[in-house]
C-alpha positions as a Markdown table, in Angstrom:
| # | Residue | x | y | z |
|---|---|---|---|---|
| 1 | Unk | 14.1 | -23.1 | 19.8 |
| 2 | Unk | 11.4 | -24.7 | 21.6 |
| 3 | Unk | 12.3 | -28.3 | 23.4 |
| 4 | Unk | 10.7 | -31.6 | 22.1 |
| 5 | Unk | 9.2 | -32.7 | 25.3 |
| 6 | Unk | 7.4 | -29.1 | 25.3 |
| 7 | Unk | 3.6 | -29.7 | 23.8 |
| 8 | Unk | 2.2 | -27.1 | 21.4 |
| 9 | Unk | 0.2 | -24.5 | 22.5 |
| 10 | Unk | -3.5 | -25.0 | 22.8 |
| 11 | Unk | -5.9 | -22.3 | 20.9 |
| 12 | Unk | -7.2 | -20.8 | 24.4 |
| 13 | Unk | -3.5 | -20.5 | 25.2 |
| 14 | Unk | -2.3 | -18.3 | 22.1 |
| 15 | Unk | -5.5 | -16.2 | 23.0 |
| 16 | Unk | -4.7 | -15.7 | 25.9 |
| 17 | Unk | -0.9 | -14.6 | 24.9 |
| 18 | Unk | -3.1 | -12.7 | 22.3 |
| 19 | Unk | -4.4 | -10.4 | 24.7 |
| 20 | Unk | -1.8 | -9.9 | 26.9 |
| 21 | Unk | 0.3 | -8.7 | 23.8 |
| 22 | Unk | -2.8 | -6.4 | 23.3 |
| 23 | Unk | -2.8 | -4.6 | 26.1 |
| 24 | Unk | 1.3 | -4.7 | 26.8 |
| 25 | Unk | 1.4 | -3.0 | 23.2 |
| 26 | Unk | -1.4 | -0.3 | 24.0 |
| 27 | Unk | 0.9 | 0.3 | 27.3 |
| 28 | Unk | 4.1 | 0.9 | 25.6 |
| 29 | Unk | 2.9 | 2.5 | 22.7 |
| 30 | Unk | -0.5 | 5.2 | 23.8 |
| 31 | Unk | 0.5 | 5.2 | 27.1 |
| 32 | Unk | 4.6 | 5.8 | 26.8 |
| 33 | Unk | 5.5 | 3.1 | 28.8 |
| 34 | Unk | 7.6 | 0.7 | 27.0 |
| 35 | Unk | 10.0 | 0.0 | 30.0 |
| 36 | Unk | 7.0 | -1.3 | 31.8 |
| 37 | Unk | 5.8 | -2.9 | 29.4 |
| 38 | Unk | 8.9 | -4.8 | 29.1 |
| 39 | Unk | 9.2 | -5.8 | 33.0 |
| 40 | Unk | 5.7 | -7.2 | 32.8 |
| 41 | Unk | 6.1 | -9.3 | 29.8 |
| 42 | Unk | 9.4 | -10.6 | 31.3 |
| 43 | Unk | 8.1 | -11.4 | 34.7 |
| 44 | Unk | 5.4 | -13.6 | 33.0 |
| 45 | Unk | 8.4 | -15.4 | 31.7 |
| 46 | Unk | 7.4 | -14.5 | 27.8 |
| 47 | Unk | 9.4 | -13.0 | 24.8 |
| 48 | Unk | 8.4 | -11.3 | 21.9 |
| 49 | Unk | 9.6 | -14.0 | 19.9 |
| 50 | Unk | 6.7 | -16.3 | 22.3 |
| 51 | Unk | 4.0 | -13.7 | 21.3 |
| 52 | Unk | 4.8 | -13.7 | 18.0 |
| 53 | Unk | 4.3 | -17.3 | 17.6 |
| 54 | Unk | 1.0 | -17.4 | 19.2 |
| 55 | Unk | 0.0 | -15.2 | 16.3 |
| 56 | Unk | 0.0 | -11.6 | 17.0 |
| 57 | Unk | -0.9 | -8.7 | 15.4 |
| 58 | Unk | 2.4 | -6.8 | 14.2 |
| 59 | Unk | 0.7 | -3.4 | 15.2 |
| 60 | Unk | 0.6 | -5.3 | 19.0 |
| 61 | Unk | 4.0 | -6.4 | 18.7 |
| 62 | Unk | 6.0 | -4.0 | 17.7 |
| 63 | Unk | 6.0 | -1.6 | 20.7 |
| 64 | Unk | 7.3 | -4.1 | 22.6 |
| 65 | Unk | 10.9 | -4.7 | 20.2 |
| 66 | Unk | 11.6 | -1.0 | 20.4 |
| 67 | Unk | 14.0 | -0.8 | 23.3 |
């Protein structure tokens, strides 16, 4: 649940969460690396469920859930 002081996101930033479940999705999933995957979307301090909002593509997000 996302706090009420915490503004929305802007456009620029759901692009930008966009393309970092891009390529976190092309790592897991062509490159067999879900693990990694994992540690970098967790050291940027994001979820699934925050690249989700920001409108990802399923095919881009659903590498990243299998673990």
């Amino acid at each position: 649940m996302r706090s009420m002081t915490t503004r929305p996101r802007t456009r620029v930033e759901k692009l930008r969460l966009q393309g970092i479940a891009c390529a976190l999705g092309e790592l897991a999933s062509a490159h067999l690396e879900p693990d990694l995957a994992q540690k970098v979307l967790k050291s940027l301090g994001l979820s699934v469920a925050d690249l989700e909002a920001a409108g990802v593509e399923t095919f881009d997000a659903e590498p990243l859930k299998k673990q």
